[in-house]
C-alpha positions as protocol buffer text, in pm:
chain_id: "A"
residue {
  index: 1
  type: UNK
  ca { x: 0 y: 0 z: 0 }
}
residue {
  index: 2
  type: UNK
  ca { x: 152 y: 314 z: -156 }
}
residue {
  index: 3
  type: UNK
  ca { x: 93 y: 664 z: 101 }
}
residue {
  index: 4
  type: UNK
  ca { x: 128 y: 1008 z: 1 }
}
residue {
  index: 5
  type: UNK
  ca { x: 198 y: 1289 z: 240 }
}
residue {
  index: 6
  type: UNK
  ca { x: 94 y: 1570 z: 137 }
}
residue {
  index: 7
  type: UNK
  ca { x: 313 y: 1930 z: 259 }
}
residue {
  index: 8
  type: UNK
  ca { x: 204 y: 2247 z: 161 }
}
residue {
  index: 9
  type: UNK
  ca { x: 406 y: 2533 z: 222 }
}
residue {
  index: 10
  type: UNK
  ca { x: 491 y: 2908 z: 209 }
}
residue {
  index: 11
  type: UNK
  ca { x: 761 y: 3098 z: 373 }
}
residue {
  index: 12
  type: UNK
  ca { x: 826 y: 2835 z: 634 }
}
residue {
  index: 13
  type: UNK
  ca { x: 1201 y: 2849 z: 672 }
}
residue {
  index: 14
  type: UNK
  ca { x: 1213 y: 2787 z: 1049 }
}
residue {
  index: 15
  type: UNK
  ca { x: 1035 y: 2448 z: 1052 }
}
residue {
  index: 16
  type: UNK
  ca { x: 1019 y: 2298 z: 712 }
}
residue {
  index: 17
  type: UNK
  ca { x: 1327 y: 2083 z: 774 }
}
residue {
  index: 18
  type: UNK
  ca { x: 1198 y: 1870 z: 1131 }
}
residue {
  index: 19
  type: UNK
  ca { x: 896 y: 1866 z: 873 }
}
residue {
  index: 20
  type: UNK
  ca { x: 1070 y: 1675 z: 566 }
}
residue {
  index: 21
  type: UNK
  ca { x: 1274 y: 1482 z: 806 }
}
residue {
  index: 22
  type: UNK
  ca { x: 963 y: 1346 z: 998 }
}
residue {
  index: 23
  type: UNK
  ca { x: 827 y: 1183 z: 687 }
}
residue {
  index: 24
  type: UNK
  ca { x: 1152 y: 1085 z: 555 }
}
residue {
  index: 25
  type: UNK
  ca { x: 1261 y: 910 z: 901 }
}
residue {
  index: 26
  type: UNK
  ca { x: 946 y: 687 z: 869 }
}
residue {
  index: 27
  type: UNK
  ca { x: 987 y: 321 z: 931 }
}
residue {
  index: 28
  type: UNK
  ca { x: 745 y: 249 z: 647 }
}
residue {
  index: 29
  type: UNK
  ca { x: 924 y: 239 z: 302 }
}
residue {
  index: 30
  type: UNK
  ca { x: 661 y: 315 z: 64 }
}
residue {
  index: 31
  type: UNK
  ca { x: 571 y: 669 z: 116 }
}
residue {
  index: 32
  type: UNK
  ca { x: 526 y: 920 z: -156 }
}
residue {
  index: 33
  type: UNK
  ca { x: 588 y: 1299 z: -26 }
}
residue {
  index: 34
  type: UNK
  ca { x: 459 y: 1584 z: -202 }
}
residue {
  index: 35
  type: UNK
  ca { x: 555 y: 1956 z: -136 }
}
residue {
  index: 36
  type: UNK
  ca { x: 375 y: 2232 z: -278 }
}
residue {
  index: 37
  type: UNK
  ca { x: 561 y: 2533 z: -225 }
}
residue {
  index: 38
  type: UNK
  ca { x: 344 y: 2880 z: -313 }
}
residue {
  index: 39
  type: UNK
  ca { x: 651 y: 3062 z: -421 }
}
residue {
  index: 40
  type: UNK
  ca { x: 824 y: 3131 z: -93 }
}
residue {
  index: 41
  type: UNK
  ca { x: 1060 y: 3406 z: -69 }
}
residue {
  index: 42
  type: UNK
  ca { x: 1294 y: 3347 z: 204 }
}
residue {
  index: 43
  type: UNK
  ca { x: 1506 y: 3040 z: 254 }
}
residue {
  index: 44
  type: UNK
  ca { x: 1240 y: 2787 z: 228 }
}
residue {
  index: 45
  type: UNK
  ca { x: 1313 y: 2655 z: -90 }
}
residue {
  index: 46
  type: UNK
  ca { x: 1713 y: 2625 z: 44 }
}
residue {
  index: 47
  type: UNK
  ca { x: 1562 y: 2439 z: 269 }
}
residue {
  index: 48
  type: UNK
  ca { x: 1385 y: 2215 z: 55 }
}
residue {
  index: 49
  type: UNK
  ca { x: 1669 y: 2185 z: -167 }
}
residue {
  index: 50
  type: UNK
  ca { x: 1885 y: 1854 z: -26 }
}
residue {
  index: 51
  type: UNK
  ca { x: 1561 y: 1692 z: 10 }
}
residue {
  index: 52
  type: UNK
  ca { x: 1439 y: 1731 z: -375 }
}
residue {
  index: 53
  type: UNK
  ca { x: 1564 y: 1392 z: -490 }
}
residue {
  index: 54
  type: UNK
  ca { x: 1399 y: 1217 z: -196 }
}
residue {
  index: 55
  type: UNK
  ca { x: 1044 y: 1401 z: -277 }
}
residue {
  index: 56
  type: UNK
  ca { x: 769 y: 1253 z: -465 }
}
residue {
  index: 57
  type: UNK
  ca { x: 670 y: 1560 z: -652 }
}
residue {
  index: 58
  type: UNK
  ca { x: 783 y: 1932 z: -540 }
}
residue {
  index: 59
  type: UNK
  ca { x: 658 y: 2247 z: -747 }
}
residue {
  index: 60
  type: UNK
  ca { x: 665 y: 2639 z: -645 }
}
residue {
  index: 61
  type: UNK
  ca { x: 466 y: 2830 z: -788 }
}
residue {
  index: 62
  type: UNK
  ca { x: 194 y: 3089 z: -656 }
}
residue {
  index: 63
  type: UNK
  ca { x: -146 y: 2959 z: -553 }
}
residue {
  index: 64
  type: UNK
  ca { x: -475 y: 3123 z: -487 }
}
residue {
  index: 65
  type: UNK
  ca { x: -448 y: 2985 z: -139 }
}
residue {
  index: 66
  type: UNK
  ca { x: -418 y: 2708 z: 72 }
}
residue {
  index: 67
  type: UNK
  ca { x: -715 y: 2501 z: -56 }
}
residue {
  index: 68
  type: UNK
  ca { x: -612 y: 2515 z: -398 }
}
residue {
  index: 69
  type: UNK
  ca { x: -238 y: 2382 z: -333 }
}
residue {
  index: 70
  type: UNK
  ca { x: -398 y: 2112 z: -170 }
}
residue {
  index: 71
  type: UNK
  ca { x: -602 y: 2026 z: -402 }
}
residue {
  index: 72
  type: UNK
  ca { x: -267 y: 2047 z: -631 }
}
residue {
  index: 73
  type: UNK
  ca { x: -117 y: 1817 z: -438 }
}
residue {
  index: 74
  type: UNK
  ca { x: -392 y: 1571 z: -460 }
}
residue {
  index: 75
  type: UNK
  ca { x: -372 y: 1588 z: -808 }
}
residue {
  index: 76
  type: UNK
  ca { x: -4 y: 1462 z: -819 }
}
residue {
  index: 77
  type: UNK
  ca { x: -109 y: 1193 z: -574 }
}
residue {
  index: 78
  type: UNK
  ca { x: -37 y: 837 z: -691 }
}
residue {
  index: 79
  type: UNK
  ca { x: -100 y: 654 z: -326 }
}
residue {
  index: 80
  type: UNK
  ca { x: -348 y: 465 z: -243 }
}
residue {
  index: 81
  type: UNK
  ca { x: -398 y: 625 z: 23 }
}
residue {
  index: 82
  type: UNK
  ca { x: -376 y: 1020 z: 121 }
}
residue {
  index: 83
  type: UNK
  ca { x: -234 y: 1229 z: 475 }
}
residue {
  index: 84
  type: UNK
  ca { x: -180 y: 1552 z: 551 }
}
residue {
  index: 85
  type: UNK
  ca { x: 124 y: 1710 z: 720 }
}
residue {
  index: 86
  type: UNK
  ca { x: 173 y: 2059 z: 699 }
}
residue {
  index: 87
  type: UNK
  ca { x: 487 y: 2224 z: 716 }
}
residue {
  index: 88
  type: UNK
  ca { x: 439 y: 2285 z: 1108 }
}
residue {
  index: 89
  type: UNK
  ca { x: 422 y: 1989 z: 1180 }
}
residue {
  index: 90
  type: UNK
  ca { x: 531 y: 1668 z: 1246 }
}
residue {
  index: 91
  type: UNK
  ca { x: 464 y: 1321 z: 1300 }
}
residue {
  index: 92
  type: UNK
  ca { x: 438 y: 1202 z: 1667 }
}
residue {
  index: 93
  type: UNK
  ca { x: 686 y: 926 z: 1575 }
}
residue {
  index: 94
  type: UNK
  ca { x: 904 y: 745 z: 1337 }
}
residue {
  index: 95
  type: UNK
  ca { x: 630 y: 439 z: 1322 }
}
residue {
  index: 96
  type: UNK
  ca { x: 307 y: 677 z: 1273 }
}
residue {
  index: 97
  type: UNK
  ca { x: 256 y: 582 z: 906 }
}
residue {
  index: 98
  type: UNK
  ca { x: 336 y: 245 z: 959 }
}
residue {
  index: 99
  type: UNK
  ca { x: 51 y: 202 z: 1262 }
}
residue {
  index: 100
  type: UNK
  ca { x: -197 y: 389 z: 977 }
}
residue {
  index: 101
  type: UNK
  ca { x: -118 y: 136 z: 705 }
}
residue {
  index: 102
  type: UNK
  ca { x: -176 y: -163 z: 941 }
}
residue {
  index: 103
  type: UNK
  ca { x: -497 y: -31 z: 1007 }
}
residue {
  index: 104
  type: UNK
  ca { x: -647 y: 21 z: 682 }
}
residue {
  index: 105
  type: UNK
  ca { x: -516 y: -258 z: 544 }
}
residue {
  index: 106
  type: UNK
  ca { x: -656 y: -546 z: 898 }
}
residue {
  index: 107
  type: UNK
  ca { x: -961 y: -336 z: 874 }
}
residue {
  index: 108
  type: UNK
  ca { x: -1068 y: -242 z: 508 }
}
residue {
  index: 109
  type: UNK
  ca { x: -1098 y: 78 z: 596 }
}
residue {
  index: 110
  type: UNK
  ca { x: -1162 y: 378 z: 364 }
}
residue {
  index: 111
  type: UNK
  ca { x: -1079 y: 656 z: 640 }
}
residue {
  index: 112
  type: UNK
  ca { x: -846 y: 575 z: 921 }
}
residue {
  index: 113
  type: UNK
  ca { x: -815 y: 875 z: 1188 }
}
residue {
  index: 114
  type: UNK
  ca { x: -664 y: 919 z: 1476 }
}
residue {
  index: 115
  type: UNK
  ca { x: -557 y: 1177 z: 1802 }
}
residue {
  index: 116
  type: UNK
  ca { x: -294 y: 1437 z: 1770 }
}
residue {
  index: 117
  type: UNK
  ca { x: -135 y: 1737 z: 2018 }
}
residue {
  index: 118
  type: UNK
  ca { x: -68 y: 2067 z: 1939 }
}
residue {
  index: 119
  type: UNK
  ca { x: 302 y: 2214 z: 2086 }
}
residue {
  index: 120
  type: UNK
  ca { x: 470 y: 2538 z: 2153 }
}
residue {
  index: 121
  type: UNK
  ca { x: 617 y: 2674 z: 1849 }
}
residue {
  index: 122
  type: UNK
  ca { x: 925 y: 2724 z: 1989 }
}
residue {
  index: 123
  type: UNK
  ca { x: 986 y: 2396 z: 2192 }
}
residue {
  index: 124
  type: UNK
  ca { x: 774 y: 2080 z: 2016 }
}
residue {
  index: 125
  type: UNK
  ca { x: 805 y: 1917 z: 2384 }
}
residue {
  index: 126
  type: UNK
  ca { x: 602 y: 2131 z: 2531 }
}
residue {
  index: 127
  type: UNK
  ca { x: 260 y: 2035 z: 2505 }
}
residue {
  index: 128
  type: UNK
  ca { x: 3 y: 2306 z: 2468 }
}
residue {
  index: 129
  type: UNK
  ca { x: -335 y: 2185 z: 2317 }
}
residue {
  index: 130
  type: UNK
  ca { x: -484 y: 1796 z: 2350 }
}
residue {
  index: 131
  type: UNK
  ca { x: -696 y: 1658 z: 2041 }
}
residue {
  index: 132
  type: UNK
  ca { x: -825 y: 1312 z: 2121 }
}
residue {
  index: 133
  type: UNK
  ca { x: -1090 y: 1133 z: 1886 }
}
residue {
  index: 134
  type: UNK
  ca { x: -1307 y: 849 z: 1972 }
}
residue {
  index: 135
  type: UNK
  ca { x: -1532 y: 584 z: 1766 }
}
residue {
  index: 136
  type: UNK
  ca { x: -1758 y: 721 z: 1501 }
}
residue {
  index: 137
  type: UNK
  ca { x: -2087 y: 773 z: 1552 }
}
residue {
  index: 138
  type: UNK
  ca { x: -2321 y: 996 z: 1321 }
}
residue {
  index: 139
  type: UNK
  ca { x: -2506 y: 1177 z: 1583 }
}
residue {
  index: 140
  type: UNK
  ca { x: -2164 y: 1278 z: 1703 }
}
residue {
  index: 141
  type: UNK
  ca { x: -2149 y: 1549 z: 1426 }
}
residue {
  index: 142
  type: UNK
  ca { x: -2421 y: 1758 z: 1551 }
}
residue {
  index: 143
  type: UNK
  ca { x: -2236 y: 1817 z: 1851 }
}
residue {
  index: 144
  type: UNK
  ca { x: -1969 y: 1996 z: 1674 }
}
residue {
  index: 145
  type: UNK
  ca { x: -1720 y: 1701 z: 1670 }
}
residue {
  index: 146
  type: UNK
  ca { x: -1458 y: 1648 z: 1422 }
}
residue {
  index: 147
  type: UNK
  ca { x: -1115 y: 1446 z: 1402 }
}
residue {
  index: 148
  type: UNK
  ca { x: -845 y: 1684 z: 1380 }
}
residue {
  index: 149
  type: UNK
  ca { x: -770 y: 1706 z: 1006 }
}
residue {
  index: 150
  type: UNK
  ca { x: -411 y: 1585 z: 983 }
}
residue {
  index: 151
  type: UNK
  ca { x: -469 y: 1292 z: 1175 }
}
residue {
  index: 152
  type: UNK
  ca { x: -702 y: 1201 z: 872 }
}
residue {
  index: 153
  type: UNK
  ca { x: -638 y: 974 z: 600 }
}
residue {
  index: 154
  type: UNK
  ca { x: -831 y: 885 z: 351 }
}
residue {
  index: 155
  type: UNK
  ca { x: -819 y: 618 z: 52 }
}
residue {
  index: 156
  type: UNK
  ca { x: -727 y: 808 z: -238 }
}
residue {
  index: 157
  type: UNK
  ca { x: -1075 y: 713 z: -437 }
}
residue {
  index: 158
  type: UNK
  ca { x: -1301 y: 862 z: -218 }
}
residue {
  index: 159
  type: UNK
  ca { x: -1187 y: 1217 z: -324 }
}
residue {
  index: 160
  type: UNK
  ca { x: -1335 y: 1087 z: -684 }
}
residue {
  index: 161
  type: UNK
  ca { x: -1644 y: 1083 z: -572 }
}
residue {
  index: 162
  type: UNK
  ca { x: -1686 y: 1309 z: -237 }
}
residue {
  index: 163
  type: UNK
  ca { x: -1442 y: 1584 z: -452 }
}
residue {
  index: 164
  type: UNK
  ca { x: -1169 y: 1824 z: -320 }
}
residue {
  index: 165
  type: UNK
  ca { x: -1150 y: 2094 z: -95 }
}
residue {
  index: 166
  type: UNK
  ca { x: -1369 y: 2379 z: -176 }
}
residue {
  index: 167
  type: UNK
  ca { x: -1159 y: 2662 z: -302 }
}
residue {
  index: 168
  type: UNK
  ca { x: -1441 y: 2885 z: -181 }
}
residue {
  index: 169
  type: UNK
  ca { x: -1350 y: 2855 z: 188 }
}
residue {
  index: 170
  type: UNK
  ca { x: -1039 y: 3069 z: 303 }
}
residue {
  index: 171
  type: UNK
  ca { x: -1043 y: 2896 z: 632 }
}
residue {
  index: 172
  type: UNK
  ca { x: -1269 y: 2613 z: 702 }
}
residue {
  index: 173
  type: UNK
  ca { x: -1237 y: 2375 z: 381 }
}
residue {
  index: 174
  type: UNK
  ca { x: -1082 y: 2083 z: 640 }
}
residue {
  index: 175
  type: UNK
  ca { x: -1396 y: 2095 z: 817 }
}
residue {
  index: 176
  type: UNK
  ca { x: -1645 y: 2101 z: 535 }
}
residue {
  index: 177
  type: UNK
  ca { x: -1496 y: 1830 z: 333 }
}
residue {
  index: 178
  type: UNK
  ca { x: -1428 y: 1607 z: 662 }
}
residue {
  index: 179
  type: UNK
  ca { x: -1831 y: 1631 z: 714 }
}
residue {
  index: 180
  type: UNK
  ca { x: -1859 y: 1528 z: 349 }
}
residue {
  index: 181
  type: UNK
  ca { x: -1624 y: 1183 z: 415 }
}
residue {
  index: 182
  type: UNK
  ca { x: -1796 y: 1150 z: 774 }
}
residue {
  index: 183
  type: UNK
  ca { x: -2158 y: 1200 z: 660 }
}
residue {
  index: 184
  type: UNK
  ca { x: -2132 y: 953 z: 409 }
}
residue {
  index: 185
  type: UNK
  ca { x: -2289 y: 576 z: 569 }
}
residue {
  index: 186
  type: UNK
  ca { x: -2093 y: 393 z: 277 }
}
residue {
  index: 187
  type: UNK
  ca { x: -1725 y: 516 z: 387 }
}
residue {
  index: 188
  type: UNK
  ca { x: -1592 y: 288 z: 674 }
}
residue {
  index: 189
  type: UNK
  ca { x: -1418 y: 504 z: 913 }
}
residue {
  index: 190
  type: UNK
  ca { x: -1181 y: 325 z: 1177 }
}
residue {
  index: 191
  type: UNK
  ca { x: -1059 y: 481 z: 1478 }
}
residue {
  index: 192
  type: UNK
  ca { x: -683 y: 444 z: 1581 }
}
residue {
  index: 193
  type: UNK
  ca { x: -651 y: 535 z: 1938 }
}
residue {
  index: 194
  type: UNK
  ca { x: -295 y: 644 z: 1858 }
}
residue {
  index: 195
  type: UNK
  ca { x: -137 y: 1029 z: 1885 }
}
residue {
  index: 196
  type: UNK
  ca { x: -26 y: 1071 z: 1519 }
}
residue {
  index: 197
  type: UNK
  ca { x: 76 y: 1430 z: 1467 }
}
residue {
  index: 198
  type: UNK
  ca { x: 212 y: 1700 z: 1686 }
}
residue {
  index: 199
  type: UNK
  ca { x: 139 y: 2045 z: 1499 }
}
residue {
  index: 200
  type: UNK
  ca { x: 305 y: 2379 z: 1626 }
}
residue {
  index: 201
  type: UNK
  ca { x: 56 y: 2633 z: 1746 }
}
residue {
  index: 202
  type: UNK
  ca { x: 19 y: 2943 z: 1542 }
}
residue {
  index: 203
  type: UNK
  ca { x: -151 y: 2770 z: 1236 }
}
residue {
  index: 204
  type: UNK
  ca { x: -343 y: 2986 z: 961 }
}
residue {
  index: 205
  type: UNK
  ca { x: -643 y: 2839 z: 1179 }
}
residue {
  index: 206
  type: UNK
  ca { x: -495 y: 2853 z: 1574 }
}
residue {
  index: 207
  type: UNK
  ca { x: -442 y: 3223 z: 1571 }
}
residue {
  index: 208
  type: UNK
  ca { x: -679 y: 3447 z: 1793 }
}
residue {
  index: 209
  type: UNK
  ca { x: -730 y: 3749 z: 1470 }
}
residue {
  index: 210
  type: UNK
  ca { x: -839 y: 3439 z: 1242 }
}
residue {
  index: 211
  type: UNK
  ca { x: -1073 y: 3263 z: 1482 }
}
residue {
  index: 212
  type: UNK
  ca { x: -1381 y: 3479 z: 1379 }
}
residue {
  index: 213
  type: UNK
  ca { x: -1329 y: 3400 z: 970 }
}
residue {
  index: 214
  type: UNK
  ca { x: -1336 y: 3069 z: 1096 }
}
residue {
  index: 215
  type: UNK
  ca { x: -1636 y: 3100 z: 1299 }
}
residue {
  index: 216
  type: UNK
  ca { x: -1809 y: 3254 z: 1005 }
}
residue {
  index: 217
  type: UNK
  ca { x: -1718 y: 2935 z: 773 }
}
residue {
  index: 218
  type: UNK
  ca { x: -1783 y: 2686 z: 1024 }
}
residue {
  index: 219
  type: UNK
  ca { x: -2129 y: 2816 z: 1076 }
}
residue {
  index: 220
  type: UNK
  ca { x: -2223 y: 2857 z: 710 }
}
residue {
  index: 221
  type: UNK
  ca { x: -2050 y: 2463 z: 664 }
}
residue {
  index: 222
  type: UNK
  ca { x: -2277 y: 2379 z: 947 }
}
residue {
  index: 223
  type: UNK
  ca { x: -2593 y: 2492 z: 787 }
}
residue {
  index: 224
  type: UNK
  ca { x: -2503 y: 2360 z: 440 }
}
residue {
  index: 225
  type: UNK
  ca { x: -2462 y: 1993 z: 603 }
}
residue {
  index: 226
  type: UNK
  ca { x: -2751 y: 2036 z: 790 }
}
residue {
  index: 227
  type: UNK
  ca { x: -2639 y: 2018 z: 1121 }
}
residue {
  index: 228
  type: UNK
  ca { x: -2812 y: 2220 z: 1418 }
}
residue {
  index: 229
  type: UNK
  ca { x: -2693 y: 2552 z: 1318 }
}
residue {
  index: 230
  type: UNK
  ca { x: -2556 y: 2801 z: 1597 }
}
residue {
  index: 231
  type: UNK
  ca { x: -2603 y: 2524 z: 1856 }
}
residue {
  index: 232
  type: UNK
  ca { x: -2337 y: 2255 z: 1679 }
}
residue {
  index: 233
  type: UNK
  ca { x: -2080 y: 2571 z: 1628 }
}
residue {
  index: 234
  type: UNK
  ca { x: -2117 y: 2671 z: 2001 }
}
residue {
  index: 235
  type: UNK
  ca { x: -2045 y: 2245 z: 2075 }
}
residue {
  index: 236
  type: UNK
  ca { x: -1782 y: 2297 z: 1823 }
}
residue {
  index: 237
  type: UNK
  ca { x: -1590 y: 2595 z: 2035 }
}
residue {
  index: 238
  type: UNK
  ca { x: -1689 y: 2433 z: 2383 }
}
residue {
  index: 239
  type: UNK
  ca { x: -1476 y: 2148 z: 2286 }
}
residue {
  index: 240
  type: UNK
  ca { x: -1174 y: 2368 z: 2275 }
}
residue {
  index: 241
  type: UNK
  ca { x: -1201 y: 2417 z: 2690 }
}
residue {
  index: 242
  type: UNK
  ca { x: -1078 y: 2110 z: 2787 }
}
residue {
  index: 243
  type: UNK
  ca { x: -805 y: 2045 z: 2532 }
}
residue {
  index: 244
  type: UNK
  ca { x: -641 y: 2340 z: 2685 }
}
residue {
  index: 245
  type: UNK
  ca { x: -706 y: 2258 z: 3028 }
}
residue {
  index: 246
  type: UNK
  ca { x: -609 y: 1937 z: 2990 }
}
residue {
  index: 247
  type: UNK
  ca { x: -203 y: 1918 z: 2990 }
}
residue {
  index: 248
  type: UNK
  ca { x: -213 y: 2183 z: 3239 }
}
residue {
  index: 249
  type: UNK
  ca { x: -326 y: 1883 z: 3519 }
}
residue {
  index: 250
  type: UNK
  ca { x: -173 y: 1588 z: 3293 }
}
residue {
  index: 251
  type: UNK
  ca { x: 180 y: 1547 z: 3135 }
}
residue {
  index: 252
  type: UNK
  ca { x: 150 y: 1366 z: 2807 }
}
residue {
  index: 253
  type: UNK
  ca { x: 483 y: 1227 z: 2628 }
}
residue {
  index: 254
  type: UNK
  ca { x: 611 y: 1389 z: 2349 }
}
């Protein structure tokens, strides 16, 4: 079974590298990595540079945002089977991919998700922010929950007919397009009660001045899926409380 990571990036020179090393340290061989770089200016594409041969596709080039070099990079894909890891980030260890693959392929699974951590920016072992999933159930959705999107993969098919990010969205495609794979009875969706990813707070989507754009497109999201409207988004921010509360009282390993 053939994965490809997607990476997008843009002006990233400060963590780029722990990025490409975290999918290139991977104890499972048959990984495809894809970089799409929007035409960074500073020393990103150094960066990228003793990595190229290694790469599965790399491009830079200016994009109409971050939707639409996703959806690039999905287009490149040959896996049979498609993650997420953005420049941030990395994975929570050298096995992650490896535990993922086992998964889908003991379970026939079509989406395979599982928990991740967000860390200080500076210092990845400090734990800030807790994101812990749980068995799917349907009615779960109205409640405002959600895997957290790069601990998603998906079989590379079901983007043929569930289609890609919606270009539309500045700031909330992850969440529509998860509801479309989660919503739909005839995708089998298998939990992995596993921390996958740790991403570095201070995402386009974790900082305070963007929180309200992302209110705005959750809410709309919500109403076009037919969820319960102002009442799902307020379950949806609720849930933030406790996953910053959280490793304040509990040390988790990083």
């Amino acid at each position: 079974m053939k994965v490809s990571i997607i990476t997008i990036v843009f002006n990233n020179e400060d963590c780029i590298d722990n990025c490409l090393n975290s999918v290139k340290n991977q104890t499972y061989i048959n990984i495809e990595h894809i970089v799409i770089d929007g035409g960074s200016i500073d020393r990103t594409l150094d960066r990228i540079e003793p990595y190229k041969n290694s790469l599965g596709y790399f491009i830079s080039e200016k994009d109409s945002g971050l939707y639409n070099a996703l959806n690039k990079g999905i287009k490149k894909a040959t896996g049979d089977v498609i993650g997420i890891l953005h420049s941030d980030d990395v994975f929570y260890s050298t096995d992650s991919i490896e535990k993922v693959v086992k998964v889908f392929q003991s379970k026939n699974a079509d989406i395979v998700y599982a928990n991740g951590m967000y860390v200080e920016r500076d210092d990845t072992n400090k734990v800030k922010r807790i994101y812990k999933s749980k068995p799917f159930k349907r009615r779960y959705l109205n409640f405002g929950w959600i895997p957290l999107h790069t601990t998603i993969f998906v079989k590379k098919e079901v983007f043929k007919y569930e289609g890609m990010y919606n270009e539309s969205y500045s700031i909330a495609s992850d969440y529509d397009i998860s509801l479309r794979w989660f919503k739909n009875r005839e995708l089998k969706k298998v939990f992995l009660n596993e921390w996958l990813v740790k991403m570095r707070l201070g995402g386009k989507s974790t900082t305070a001045s963007l929180q309200k754009r992302k209110s705005t497109e959750d809410l709309e999201i919500i109403k076009k899926h037919k969820l319960l409207g102002g009442i799902t988004l307020l379950f949806k921010i609720a849930r933030k409380v406790p996953q910053y509360v959280l490793p304040r009282i509990i040390t988790y390993k990083v």
